[in-house]
C-alpha positions in Angstrom: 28.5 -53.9 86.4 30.4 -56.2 89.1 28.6 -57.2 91.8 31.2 -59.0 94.0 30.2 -58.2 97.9 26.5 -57.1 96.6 23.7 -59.2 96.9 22.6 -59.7 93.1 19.0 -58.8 91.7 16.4 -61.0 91.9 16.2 -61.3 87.6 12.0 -62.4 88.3 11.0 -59.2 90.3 11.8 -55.7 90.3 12.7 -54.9 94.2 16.2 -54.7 94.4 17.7 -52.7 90.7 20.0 -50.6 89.8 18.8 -47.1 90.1 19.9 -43.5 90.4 19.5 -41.7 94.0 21.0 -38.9 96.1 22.5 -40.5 99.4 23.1 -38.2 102.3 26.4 -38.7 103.6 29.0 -37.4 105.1 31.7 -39.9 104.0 32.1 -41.2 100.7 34.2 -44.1 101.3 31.3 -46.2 102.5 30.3 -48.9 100.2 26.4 -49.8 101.1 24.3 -47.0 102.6 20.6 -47.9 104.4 17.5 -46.7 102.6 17.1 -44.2 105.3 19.7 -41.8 104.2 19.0 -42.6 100.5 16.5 -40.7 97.5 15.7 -42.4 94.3 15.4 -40.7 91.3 13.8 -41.7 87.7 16.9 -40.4 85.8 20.5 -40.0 86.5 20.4 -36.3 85.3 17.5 -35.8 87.9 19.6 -37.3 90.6 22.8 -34.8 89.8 20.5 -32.1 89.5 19.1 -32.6 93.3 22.7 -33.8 94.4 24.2 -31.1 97.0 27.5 -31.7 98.2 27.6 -28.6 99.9 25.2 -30.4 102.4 26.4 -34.3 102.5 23.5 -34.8 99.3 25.9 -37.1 97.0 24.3 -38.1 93.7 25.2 -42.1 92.7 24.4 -45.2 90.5 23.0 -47.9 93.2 21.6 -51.5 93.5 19.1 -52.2 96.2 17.3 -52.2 98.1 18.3 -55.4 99.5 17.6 -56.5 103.3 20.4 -56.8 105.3 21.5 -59.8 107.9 20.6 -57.3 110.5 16.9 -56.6 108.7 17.6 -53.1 107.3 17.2 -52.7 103.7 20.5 -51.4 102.4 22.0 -49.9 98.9 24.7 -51.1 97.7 27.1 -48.1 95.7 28.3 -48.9 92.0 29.4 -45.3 91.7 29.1 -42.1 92.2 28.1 -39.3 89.4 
């Protein structure tokens, strides 16, 4: 996993991980999405399975949540499934 422009995981806690989720989206060429428009999952296959392009519900590998400059908490995208 290569986590150039992504704030790494803290190795000492488990608040920001990789993990699968279902971002809501209309774009796909964004690169960090906030927690707001984001759904995590317990399983990748449970993430594709609630994924609905159709309706801008993209399913994707993540890491985050981390808190941005600005105070939002963000996910950053690894890739999408």
């Amino acid at each position: 996993m290569s986590l150039r422009g992504i704030v790494p995981p803290d190795p000492q806690t488990n608040v920001s991980r990789e993990c699968y989720v279902v971002i809501f989206t209309p774009r796909k060429d964004r690169k960090r999405f906030p927690a707001g428009c984001v759904e995590v999952f317990d399983s990748r296959e449970a993430a594709i399975a609630a994924a609905d392009p159709e309706n801008k519900k993209h399913a994707a590998s993540v890491v985050g949540p981390s808190k941005s400059s600005e105070g939002q908490y963000i996910y950053y995208l690894l890739g999408w499934l």
